[in-house]
C-alpha positions as CSV (number, residue, x, y, z in Angstrom):
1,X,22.6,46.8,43.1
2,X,22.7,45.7,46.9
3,X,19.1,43.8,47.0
4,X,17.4,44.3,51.1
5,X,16.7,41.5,52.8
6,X,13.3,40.8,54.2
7,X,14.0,39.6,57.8
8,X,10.5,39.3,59.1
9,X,7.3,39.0,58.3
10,X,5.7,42.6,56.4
11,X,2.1,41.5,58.3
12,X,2.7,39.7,62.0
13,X,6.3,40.3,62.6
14,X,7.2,37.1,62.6
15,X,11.2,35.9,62.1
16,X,9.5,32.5,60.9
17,X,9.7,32.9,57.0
18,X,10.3,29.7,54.9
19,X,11.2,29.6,51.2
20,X,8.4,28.9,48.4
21,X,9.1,29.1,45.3
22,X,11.6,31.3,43.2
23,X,10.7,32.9,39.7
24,X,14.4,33.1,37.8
25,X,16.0,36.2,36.2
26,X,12.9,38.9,36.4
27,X,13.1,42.3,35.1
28,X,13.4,45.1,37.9
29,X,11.7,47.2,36.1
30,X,7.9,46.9,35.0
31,X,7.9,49.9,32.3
32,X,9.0,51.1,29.4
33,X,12.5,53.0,28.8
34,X,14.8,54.3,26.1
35,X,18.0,53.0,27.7
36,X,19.6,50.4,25.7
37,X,18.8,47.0,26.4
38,X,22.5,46.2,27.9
39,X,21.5,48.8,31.1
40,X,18.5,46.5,32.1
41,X,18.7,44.4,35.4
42,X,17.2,41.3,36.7
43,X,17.3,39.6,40.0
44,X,15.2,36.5,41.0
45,X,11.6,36.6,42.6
46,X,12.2,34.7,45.8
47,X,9.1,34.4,47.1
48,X,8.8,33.4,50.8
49,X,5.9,32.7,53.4
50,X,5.1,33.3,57.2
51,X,4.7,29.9,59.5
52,X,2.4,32.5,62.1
53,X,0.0,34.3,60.0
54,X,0.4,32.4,55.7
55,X,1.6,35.8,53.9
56,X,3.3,35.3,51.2
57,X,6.0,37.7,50.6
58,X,9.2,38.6,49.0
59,X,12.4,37.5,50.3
60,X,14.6,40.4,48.6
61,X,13.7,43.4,47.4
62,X,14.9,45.9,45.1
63,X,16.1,49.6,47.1
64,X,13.0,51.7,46.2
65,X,15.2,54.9,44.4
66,X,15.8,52.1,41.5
67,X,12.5,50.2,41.9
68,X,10.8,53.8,40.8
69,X,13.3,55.7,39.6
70,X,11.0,56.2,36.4
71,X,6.9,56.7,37.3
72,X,5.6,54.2,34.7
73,X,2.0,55.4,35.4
74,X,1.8,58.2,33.5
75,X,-1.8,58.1,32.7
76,X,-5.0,56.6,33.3
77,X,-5.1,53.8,30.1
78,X,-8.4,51.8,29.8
79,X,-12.2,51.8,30.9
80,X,-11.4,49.5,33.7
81,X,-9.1,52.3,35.8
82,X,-11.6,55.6,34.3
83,X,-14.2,53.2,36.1
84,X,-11.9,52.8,38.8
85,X,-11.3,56.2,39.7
86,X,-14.6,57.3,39.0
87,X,-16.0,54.7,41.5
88,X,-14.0,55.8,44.2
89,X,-14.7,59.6,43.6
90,X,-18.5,58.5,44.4
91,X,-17.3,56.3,47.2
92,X,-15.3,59.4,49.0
93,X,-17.6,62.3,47.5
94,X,-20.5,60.7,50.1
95,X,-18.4,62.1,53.0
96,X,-18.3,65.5,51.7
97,X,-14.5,66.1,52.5
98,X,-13.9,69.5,53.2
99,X,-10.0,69.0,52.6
100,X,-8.3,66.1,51.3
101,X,-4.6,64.7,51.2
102,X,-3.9,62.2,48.7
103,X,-1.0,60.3,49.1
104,X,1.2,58.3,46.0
105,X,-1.6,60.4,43.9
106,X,0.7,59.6,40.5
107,X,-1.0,61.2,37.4
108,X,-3.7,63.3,39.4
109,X,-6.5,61.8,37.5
110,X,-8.6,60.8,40.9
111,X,-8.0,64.8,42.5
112,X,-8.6,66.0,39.4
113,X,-12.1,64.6,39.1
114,X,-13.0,65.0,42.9
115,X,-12.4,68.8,42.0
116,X,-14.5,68.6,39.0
117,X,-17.3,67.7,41.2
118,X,-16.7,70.2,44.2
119,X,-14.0,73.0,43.4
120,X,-14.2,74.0,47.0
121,X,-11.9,71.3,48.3
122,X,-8.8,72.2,49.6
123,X,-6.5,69.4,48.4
124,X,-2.9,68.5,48.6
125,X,-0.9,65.5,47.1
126,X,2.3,64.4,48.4
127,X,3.9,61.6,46.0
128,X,7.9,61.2,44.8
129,X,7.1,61.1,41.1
130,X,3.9,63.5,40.4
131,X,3.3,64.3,36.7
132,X,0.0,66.1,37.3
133,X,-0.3,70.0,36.1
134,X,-3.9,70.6,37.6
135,X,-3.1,74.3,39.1
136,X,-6.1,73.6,41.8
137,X,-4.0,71.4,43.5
138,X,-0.8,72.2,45.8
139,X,1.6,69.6,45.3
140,X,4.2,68.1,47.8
141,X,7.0,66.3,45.9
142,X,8.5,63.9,47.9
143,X,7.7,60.3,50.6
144,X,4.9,60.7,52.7
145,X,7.2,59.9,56.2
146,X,9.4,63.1,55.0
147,X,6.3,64.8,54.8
148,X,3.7,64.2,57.5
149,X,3.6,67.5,59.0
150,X,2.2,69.0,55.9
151,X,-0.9,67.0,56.3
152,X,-3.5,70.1,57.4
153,X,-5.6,69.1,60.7
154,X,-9.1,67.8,60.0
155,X,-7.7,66.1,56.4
156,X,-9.1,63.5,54.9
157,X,-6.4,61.3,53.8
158,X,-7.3,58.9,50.7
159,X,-4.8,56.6,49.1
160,X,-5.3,54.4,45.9
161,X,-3.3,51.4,45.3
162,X,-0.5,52.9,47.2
163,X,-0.5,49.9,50.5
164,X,0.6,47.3,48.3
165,X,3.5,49.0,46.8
166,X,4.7,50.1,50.5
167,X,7.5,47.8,52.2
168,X,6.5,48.6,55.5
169,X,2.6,48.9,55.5
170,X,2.3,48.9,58.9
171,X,4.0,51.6,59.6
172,X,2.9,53.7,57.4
173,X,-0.6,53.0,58.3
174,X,0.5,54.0,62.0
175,X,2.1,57.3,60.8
176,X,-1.1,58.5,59.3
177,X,-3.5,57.1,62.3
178,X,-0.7,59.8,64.4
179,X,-1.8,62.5,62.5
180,X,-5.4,62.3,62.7
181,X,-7.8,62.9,65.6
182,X,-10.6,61.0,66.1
183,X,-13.4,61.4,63.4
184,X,-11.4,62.3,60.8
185,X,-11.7,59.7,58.0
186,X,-9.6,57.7,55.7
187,X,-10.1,56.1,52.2
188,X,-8.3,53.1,51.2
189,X,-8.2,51.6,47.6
190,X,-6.6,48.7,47.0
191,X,-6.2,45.8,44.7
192,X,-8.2,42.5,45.2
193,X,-5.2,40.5,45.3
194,X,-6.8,37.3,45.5
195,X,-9.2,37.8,42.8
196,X,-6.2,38.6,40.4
197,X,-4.4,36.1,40.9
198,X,-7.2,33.4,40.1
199,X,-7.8,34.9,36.8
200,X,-4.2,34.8,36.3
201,X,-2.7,38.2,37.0
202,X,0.7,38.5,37.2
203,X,0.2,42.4,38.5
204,X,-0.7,41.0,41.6
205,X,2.3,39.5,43.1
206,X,5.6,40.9,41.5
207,X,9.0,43.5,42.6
208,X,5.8,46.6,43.2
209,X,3.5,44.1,44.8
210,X,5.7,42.3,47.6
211,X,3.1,40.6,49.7
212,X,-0.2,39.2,49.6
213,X,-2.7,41.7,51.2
214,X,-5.7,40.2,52.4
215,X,-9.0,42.6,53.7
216,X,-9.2,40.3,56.7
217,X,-5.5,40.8,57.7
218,X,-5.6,44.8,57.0
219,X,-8.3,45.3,59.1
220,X,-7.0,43.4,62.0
221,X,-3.7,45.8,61.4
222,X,-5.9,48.8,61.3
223,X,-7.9,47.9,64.4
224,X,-4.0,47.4,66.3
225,X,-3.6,51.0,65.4
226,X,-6.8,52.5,66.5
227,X,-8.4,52.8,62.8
228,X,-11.8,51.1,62.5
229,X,-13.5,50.2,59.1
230,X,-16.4,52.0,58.5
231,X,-17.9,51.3,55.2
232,X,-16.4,48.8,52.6
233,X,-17.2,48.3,49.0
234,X,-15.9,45.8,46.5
235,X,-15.1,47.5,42.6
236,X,-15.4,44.3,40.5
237,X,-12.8,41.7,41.4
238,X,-10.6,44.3,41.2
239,X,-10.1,46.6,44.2
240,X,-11.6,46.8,47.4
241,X,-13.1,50.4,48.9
242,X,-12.6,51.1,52.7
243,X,-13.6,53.8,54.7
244,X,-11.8,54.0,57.9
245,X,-12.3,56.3,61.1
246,X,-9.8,57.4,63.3
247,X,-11.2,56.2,67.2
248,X,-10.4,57.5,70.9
249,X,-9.5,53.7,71.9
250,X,-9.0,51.0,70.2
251,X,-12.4,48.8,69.1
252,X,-11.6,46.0,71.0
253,X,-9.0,45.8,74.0
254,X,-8.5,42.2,73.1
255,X,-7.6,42.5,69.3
256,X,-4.5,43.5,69.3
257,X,-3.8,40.2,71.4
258,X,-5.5,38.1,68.6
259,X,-3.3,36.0,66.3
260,X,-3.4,37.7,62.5
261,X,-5.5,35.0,61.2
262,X,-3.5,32.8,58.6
263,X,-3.8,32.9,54.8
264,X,-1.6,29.9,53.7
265,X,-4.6,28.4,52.2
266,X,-4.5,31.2,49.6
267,X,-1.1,30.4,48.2
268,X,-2.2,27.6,46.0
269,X,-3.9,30.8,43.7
270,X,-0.3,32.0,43.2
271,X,1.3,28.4,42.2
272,X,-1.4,27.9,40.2
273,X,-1.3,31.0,37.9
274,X,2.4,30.2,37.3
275,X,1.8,26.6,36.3
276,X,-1.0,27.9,34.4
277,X,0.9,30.5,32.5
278,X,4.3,28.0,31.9
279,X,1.7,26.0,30.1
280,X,0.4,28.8,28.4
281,X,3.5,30.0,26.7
282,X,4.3,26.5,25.7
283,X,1.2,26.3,24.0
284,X,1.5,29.5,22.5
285,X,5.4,28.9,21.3
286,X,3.8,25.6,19.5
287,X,1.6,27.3,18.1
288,X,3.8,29.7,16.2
289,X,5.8,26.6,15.3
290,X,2.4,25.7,12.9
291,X,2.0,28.8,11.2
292,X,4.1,32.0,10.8
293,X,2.4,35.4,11.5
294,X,3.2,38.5,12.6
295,X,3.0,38.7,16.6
296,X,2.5,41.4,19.1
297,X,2.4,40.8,22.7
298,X,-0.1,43.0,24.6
299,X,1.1,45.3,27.4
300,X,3.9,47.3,27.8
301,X,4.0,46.1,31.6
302,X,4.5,43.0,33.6
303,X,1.8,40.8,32.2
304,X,4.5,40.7,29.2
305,X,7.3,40.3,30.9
306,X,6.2,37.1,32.9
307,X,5.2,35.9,29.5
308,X,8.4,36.5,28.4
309,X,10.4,35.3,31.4
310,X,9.0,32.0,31.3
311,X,10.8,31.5,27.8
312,X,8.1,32.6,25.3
313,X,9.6,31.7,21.5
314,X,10.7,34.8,20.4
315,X,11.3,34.3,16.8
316,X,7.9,35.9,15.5
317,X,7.3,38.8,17.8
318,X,7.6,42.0,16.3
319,X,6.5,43.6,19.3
320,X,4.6,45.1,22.1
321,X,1.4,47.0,21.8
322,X,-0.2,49.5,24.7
323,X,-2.8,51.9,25.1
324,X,-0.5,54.1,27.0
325,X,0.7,56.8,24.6
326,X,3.5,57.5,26.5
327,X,4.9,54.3,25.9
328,X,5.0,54.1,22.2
329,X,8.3,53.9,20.8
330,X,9.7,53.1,23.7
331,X,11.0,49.6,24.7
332,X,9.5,47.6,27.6
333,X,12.3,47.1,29.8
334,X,14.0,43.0,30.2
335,X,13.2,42.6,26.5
336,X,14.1,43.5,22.6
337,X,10.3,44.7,21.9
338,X,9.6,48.0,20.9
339,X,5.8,49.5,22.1
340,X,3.4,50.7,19.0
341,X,-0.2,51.4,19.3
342,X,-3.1,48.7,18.4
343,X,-3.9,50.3,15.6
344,X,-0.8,49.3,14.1
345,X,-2.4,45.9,13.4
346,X,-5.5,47.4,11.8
347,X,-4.4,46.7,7.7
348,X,-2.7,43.4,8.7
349,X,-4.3,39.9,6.8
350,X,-2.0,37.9,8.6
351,X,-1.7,39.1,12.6
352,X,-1.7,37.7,15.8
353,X,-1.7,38.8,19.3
354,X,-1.0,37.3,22.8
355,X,-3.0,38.5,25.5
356,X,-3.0,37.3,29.2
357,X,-4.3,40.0,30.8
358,X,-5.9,39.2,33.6
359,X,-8.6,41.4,35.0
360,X,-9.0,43.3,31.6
361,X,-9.0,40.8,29.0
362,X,-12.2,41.0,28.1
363,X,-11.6,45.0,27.2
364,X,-8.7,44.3,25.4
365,X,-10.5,41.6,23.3
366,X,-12.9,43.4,22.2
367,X,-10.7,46.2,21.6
368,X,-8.1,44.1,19.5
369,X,-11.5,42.6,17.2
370,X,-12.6,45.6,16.9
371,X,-9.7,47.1,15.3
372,X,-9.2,44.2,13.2
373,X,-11.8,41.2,13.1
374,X,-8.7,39.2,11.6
375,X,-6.7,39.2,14.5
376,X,-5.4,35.7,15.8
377,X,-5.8,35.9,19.4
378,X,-4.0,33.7,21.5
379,X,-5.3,33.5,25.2
């Protein structure tokens, strides 16, 4: 696997990229698979930042037809994304779309809903993986630059937690602001990257997330390409809502002359969850040294596989448990563990679980206790 080099910066441009700090030996992959374990790949996270405008970013990156040559999100698993979605839905239903595009649309769930509420809606997804059988929608399978021209004038063009999976954001912002005419509107969901990664989310920053996306930054990028943020609206400390409007001019004749203002005081969030979760699984494997149970790991995804990479003691983990029933059975990818449900633990006396979760520990807690008030919890 030939890994492509980064050579300048995803935000300003700038050739002035320094290295940070590198995460060893990573699975590629964030899922689950049925491949045998000897097929699975790792490369390092080198992790680099911008002297001009702070962004963190990755130095190397993994070709995208291997990064997602499986589409891991199969479904929508937990209150946190129903609430998600359905959030969003009320956000863009206020504009009464008459026809919508929805680009990297995955499982359908957000279209799907939106048509629940107003049938009427002409609507299109384009997206390389779709596993959505909702026969009110006409499907485009395939990247959105192969695919422009199938965009319908007068669309309204949403996208949900696609921007920080993209490897050139800016230019895919700019190929959608060429399509539309001004008026026509845009909705933008994406994760609250900062917020993550102070409760310790290692989904924020990973081989799918390569930079660190900051609202102030994206809107001075949207403003360079004549897109002007209309409404925004924060979801929790999850995500962040923005309507955007396509203008005849840009906003401000000056701002695309202004320096990208610099976020290197954010990086101390991303060294700090690191630290904080090396410490945590050397806590945890002492732990299991005191008493022997049987332990799970939570989450078939990357939250376990950071856990994991940092040299978790394997010797009493049965395995990995997921709300995702597509999952179960299968094996999440750079390890030996096998996905069952929770309710596997449900009859145990003796059971433990390790959850670092970020963002939705608190569901998963109560989930776990609620299953099986003897559960060991180790956060």
């Amino acid at each position: 696997m030939q890994l492509i080099k980064r050579a300048a910066c995803v935000i300003c441009d700038s050739p002035n990229l320094t290295e940070h700090r590198t995460l060893h030996s990573f699975p590629i992959y964030m899922g689950t698979t049925m491949s045998p374990s000897s097929n699975d790949e790792f490369a390092d996270q080198i992790w680099i930042t911008c002297a001009n405008c702070g962004c963190l970013q990755l130095a190397l990156l993994i070709p995208l037809d291997v990064l997602y040559s499986v589409n891991h999100s199969r479904e929508v698993v937990g209150s946190t994304w129903t609430r998600h979605h359905n959030s969003f839905k009320k956000f863009i239903m206020q504009s009464h779309p008459k026809k919508i595009c929805e680009i990297g649309a995955s499982h359908g769930y957000l279209a799907s809903e939106i048509l629940n509420e107003d049938p009427t809606i002409e609507y299109l997804i384009i997206e390389p993986a779709p596993t959505t059988t909702d026969a009110r929608i006409r499907i485009v399978s395939g990247l959105i630059e192969d695919n422009l021209d199938k965009i319908s004038k007068n669309s309204t063009i949403i996208h949900s937690h696609v921007l920080e999976h993209l490897y050139n954001p800016k230019q895919f912002l700019r190929q959608l602001s060429e399509v539309m005419v001004a008026g026509d509107e845009s909705f933008i969901s994406f994760p609250n990257l900062e917020a993550l990664l102070i409760v310790g989310g290692a989904n924020a920053l990973n081989f799918e997330h390569t930079y660190f996306l900051t609202l102030d930054q994206l809107k001075q990028i949207l403003e360079e390409i004549d897109l002007q943020i209309v409404e925004i609206e924060h979801f929790e400390n999850h995500s962040v809502f923005l309507k955007v409007a396509k203008v005849s001019k840009k906003v401000d004749a000056l701002s695309s002359q202004l320096k990208i203002s610099s976020i290197q005081h954010l990086i101390s969030h991303f060294d700090f969850m690191w630290d904080d979760l090396a410490s945590f699984v050397e806590r945890v494997s002492e732990n299991m040294k005191v008493t022997r149970k049987d332990t799970y790991l939570f989450g078939a995804h990357v939250f376990s596989q950071a856990i994991e990479s940092l040299g978790l003691d394997r010797s009493q983990i049965v395995g990995v448990l997921d709300n995702s029933l597509g999952k179960i059975g299968e094996r999440l990818y750079g390890t030996p563990y096998f996905v069952f449900p929770p309710e596997i633990i449900a009859s145990l006396t003796e059971v433990r679980v390790i959850l670092k979760a970020a963002q939705y520990q608190n569901e998963i807690r109560e989930q776990l206790l609620k299953i099986n008030p003897l559960v060991e919890i180790l956060e």
